[in-house]
C-alpha positions in Angstrom: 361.8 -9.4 21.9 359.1 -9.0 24.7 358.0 -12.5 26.4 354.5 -12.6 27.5 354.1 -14.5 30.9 351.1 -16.7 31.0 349.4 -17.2 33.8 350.7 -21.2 35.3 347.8 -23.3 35.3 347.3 -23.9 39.3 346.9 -27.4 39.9 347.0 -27.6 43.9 343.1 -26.7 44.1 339.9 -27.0 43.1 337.7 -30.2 41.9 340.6 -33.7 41.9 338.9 -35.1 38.7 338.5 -31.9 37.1 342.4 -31.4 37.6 343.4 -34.8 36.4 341.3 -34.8 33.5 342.4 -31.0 32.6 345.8 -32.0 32.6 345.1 -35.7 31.2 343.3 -35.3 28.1 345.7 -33.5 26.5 348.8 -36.0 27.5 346.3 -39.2 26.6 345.9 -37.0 23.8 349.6 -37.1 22.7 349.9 -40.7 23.5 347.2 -41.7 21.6 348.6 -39.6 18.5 352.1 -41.1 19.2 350.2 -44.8 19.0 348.7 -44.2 15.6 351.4 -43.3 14.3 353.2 -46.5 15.5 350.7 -48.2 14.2 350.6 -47.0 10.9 354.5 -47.2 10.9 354.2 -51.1 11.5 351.3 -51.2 8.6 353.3 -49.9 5.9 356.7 -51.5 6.9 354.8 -54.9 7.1 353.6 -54.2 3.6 357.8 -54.9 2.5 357.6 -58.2 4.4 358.1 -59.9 7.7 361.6 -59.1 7.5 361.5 -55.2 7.2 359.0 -55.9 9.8 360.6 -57.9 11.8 363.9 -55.5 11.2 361.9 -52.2 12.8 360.5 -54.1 15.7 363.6 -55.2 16.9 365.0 -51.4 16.4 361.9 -50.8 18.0 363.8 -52.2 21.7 366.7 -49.5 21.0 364.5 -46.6 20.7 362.8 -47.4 23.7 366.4 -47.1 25.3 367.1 -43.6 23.2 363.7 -42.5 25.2 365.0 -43.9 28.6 368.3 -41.9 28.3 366.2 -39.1 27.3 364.0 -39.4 30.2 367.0 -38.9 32.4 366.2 -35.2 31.7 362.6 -35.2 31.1 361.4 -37.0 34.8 363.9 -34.7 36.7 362.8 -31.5 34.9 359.1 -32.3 35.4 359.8 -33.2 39.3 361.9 -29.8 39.6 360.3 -27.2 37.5 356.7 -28.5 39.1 357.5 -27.7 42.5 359.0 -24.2 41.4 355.6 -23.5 40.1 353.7 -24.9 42.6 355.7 -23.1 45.1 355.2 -19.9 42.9 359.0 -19.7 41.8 358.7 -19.2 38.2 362.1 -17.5 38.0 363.6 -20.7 39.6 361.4 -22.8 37.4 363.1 -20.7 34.1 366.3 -21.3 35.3 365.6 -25.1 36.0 364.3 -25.5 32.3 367.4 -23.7 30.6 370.1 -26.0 32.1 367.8 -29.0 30.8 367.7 -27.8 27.6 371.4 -27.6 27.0 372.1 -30.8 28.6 370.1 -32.1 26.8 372.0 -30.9 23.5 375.3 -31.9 25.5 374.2 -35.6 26.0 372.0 -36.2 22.5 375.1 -35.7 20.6 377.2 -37.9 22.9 374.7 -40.9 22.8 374.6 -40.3 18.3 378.6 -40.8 18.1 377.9 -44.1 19.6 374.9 -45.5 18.8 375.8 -45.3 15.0 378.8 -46.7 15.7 377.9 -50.0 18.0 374.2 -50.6 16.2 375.8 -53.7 14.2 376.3 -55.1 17.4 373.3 -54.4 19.0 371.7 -56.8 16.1 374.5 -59.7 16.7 373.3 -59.5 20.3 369.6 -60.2 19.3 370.4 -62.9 17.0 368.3 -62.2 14.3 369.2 -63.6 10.8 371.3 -62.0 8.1 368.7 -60.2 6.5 366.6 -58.9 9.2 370.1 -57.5 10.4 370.9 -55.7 7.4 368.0 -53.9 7.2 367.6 -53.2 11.1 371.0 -51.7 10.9 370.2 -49.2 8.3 366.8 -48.4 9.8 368.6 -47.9 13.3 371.6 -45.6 12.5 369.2 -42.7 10.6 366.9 -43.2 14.2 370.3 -42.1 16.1 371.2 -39.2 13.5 368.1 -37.5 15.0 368.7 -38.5 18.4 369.0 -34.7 19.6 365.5 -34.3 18.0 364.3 -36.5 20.3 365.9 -35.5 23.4 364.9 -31.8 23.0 361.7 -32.8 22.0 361.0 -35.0 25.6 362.4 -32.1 27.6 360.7 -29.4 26.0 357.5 -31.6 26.6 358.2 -32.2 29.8 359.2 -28.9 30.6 355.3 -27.4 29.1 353.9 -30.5 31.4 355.6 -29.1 34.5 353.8 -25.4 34.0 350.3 -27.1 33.5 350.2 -27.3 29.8 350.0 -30.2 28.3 347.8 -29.3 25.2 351.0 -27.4 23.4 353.2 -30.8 23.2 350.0 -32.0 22.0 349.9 -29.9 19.3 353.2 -30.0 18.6 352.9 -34.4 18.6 349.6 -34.2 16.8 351.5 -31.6 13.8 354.8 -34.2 13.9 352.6 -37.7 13.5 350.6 -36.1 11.0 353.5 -35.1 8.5 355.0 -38.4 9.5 352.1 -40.9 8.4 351.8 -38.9 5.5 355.7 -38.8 4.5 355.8 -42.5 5.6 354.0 -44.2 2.1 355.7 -41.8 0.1 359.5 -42.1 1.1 359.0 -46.4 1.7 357.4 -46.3 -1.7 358.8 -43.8 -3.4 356.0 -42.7 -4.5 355.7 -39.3 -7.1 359.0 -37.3 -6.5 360.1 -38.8 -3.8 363.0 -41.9 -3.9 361.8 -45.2 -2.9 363.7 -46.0 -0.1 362.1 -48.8 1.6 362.0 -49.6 5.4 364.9 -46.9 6.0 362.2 -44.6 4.6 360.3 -45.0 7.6 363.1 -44.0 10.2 363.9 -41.3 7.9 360.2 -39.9 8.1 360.7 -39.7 11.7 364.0 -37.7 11.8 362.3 -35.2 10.1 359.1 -34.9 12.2 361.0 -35.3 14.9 363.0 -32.0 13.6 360.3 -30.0 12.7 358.4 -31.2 16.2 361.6 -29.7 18.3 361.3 -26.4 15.9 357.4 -25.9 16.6 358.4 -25.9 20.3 361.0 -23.5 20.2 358.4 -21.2 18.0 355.9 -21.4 20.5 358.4 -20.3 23.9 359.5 -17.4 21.6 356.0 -16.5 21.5 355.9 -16.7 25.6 354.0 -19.8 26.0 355.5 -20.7 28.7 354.8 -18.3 32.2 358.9 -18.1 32.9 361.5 -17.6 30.4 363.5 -20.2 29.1 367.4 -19.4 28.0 368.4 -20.8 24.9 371.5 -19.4 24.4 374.8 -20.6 23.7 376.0 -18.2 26.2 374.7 -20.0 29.0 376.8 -21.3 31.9 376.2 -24.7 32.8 375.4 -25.1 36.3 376.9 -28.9 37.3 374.9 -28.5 40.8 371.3 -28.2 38.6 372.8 -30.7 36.2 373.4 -33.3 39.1 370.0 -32.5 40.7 367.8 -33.2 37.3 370.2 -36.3 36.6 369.8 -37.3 40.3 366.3 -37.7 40.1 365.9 -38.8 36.4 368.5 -41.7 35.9 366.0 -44.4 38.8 363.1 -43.9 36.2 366.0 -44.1 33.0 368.0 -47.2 34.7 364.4 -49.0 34.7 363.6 -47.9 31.4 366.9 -48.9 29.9 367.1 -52.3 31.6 363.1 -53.3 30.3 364.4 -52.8 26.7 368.0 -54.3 27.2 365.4 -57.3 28.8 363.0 -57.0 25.7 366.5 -57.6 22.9 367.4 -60.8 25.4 363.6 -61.9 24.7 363.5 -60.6 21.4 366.6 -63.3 21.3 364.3 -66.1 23.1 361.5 -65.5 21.0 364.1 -65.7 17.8 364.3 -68.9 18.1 361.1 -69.6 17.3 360.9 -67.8 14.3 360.9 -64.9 12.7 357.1 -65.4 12.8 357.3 -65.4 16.6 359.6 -62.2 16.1 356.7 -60.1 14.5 353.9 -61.3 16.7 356.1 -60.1 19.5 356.0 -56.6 17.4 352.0 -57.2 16.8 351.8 -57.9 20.8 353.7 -54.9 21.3 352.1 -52.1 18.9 348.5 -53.4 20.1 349.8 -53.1 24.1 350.3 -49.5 23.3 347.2 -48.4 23.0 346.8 -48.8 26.2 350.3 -48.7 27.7 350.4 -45.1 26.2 346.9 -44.3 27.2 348.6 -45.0 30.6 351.5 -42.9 30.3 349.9 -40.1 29.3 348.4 -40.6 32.6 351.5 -41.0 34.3 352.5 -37.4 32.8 349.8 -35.6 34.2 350.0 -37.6 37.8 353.5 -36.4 37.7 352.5 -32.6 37.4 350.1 -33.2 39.3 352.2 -34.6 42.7 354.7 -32.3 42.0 352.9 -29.3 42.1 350.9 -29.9 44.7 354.0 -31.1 47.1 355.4 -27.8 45.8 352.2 -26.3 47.3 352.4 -28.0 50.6 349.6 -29.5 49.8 350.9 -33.8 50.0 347.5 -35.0 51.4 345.5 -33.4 47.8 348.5 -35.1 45.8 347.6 -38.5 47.2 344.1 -37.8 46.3 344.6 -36.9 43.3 347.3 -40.2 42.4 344.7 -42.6 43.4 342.0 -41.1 41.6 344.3 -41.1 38.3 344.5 -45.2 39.2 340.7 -45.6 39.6 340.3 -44.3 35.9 343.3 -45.7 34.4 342.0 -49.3 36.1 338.4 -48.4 34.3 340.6 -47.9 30.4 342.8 -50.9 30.8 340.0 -53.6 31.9 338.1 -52.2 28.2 341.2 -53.1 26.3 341.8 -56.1 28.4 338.3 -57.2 27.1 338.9 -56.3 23.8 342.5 -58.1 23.3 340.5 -61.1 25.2 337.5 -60.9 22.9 338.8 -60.1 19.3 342.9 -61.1 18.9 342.0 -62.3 15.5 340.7 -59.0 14.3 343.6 -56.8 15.9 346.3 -59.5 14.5 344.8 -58.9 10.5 345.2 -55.4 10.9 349.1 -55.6 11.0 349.6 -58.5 8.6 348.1 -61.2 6.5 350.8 -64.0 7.1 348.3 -66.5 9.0 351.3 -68.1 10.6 352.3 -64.9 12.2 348.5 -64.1 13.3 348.1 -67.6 15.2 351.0 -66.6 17.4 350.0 -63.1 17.6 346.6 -64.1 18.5 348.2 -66.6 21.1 350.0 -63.4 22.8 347.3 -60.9 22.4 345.1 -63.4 24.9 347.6 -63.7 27.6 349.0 -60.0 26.8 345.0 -59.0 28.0 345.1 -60.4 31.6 348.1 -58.2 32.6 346.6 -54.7 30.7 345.2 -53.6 34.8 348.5 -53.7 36.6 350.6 -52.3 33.8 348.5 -49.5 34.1 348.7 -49.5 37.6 352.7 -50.2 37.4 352.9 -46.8 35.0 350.9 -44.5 36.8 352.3 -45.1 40.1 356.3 -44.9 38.5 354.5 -41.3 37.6 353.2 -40.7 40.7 356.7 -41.6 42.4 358.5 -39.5 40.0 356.2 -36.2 40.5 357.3 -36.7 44.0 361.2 -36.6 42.7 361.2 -40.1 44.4 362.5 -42.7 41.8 363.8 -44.8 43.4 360.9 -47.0 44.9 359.9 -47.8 41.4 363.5 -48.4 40.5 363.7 -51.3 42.8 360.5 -53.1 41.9 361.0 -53.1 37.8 364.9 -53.4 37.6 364.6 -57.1 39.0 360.6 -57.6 37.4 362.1 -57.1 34.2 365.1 -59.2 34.6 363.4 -61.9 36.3 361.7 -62.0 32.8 364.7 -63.5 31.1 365.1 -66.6 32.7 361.2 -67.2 33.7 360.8 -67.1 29.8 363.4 -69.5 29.2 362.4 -71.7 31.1 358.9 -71.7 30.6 359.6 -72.3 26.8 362.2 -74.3 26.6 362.7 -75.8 30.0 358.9 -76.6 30.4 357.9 -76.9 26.5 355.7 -74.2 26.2 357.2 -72.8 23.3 356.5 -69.7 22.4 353.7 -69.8 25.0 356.1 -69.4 27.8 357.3 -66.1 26.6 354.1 -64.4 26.8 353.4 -65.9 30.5 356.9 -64.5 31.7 356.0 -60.7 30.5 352.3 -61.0 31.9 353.2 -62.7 35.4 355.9 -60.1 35.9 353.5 -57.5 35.2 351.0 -58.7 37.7 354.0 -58.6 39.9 354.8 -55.1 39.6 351.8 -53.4 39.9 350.6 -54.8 43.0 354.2 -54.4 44.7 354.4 -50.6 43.5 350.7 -50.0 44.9 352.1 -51.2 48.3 354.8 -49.2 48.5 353.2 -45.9 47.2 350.1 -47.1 50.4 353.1 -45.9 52.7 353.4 -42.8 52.2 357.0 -42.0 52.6 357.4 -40.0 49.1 355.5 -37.2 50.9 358.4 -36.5 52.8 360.8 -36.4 49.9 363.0 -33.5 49.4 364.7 -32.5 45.8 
């Protein structure tokens, strides 16, 4: 069939704020989609009981590392295919984008084998209680049967991202969460033809959006949305060089990513021992922290773009511009929420559940949670802004040992110092103060500029 080159959308000119926000609505966009479904996930799961609840938010820790692994693909092709298109190279940006889709096939199916195999232990590790384990094991195992759903789905987004279009993976996200809030009540509940198949009803809602998602993207480059072409085919030779340049850059940002969520199941542990009540206000904490923590990645995404194409241009003085502007907003969004989680934790708590033993906790968290909302935002857009740049590493080094330290600063806050549950939240927030103002030093030097990929 004939492919239609669109035009790239040029980012390296023009008004800064008019380019971020171009770029960034669409992205916020996604993320805010991707939230609401999240939360609406969490509403109808707590409906079953602060088990099944507690069951998905601990699975919740082992997506985030499906997602890291996946982003091994997704930061590297967005740092790559960026530049080519900046630097006009659409040809090279095609080719870029084919050898991340197949490795991204390649790798999915690798990680499903083994995930369904070792979730059981992944549970035992967290020490959660018989039930909670039983459940969490079921829900987990249909999350890793779509794993290559999820993989292709992240490049193919990223890949869009990196050509200047974030508004097709946002219709894409906006046509998966739809189908999947709607699916959710009906295969939890069972409801009219449908079996009732309780919190495992919930995973299996995603699988399939997630399917359907990675089809809808695959529709929309055969109609030659994207301005290079993109080689789907079996037939194509895998090129270990490009392989090793996309994993190069990606695995910094997917080490950090994986080592926050293997930190999160060690506090996830922590917190166990308090509770499964302390267990679901962690999941409360967590699902309310997205709306901004995802209002700040989509952010990150278009920052990302943004840098890369820019540096691509020859153009490093606009892309600094243009990263601190995309902090100045994001700063602006996360001091509203931190007000709101400050002002009204009762109110966001009530929405998830009605156990008023889980909301005291949750409102507990939600209150210390809100003084850390302006340097996690500052924390995610820079890791963007380093990763646009193909220069992971710098954000590497300040979250690997943040999030670690967060292990034994929460024990020892709780148990060491009495704080209970307390000390738990106070070990995420204080590392998260940490971390943002380190990584804003480090970007202040400037030495990303000069990075080559």
């Amino acid at each position: 069939m004939e492919i239609k080159n669109p035009k790239a959308l040029d980012l390296t000119s023009g008004n800064i704020t008019k380019s971020i926000l171009q770029l960034a609505w669409p992205a916020v966009t996604s993320m805010f989609l991707e939230t609401f479904f999240s939360i609406a996930n969490a509403f109808w799961v707590g409906k079953l009981g602060a088990s099944s609840l507690a069951a998905a938010i601990s699975s919740t820790f082992i997506i985030w590392i499906i997602y890291s692994l996946a982003a091994i693909i997704s930061i590297g092709v967005v740092a790559l295919v960026s530049r080519s298109v900046g630097a006009k190279d659409l040809a090279q940006a095609g080719y870029l984008s084919s050898q991340a889709f197949h490795l991204a096939i390649i790798s999915s199916s690798v990680l499903t084998v083994a995930g369904i195999i070792l979730t059981p232990q992944v549970f035992n590790l967290m020490g959660t209680d018989k039930e909670v384990t039983l459940i969490g094991t079921q829900y987990l195992r249909i999350i890793f049967l779509g794993t290559p759903f999820f993989f292709l789905s992240d490049t193919l987004s990223g890949v869009f991202r990196a050509s200047g279009d974030t508004k097709t993976p946002m219709k894409v996200l906006l046509f998966a969460t739809g189908l999947n809030i709607v699916l959710d009540p009906f295969l939890i509940f069972g409801i009219g033809p449908f079996p009732k198949m309780g919190t495992i009803g919930a995973s299996t809602a995603t699988v399939i959006c997630q399917f359907l998602g990675v089809i809808l993207f695959i529709l929309n480059i055969n109609k030659g949305k994207l301005p290079f072409r993109l080689d789907m085919g079996l037939k194509l030779k895998i090129d270990l060089k490009t392989i090793y340049r996309i994993v190069k850059i990606g695995i910094p940002t997917s080490v950090s990513g994986i080592v926050f969520s293997v930190v999160y199941l060690f506090l996830n542990k922590i917190t166990a021992l308090f509770g499964t009540e302390a267990i679901a206000a962690l999941g409360i904490g967590n699902r309310s922290e997205s709306l901004s923590y995802l209002t700040c990645f989509g952010f990150s995404m278009a920052a990302a773009a943004l840098v890369g194409q820019n540096l691509g241009a020859g153009k490093p003085e606009r892309a600094e511009r243009l990263a601190w502007r995309t902090i100045l907003i994001v700063v602006s969004i996360t001091a509203f929420i931190s007000i709101m989680f400050l002002s009204f934790p009762r109110y966001i708590s009530t929405f998830f559940i009605s156990d008023q033993k889980v909301i005291n906790v949750a409102i507990n968290y939600l209150r210390i949670l809100g003084l850390s909302q302006i340097f996690m935002g500052m924390e995610i857009v820079f890791e963007g802004t380093f990763s646009g740049a193909g220069n992971t590493f710098p954000p590497m080094v300040v979250s690997v040992p943040g999030s670690i330290l967060r292990i034994p600063l929460a024990y020892f806050l709780a148990i060491k110092f009495n704080l209970g549950i307390t000390g738990v939240w106070w070990a995420i927030t204080i590392t998260s103060v940490v971390k943002g103002i380190v990584l804003a030093f480090w970007f202040k030097l400037g030495r990303w500029k000069r990075k080559e990929v």
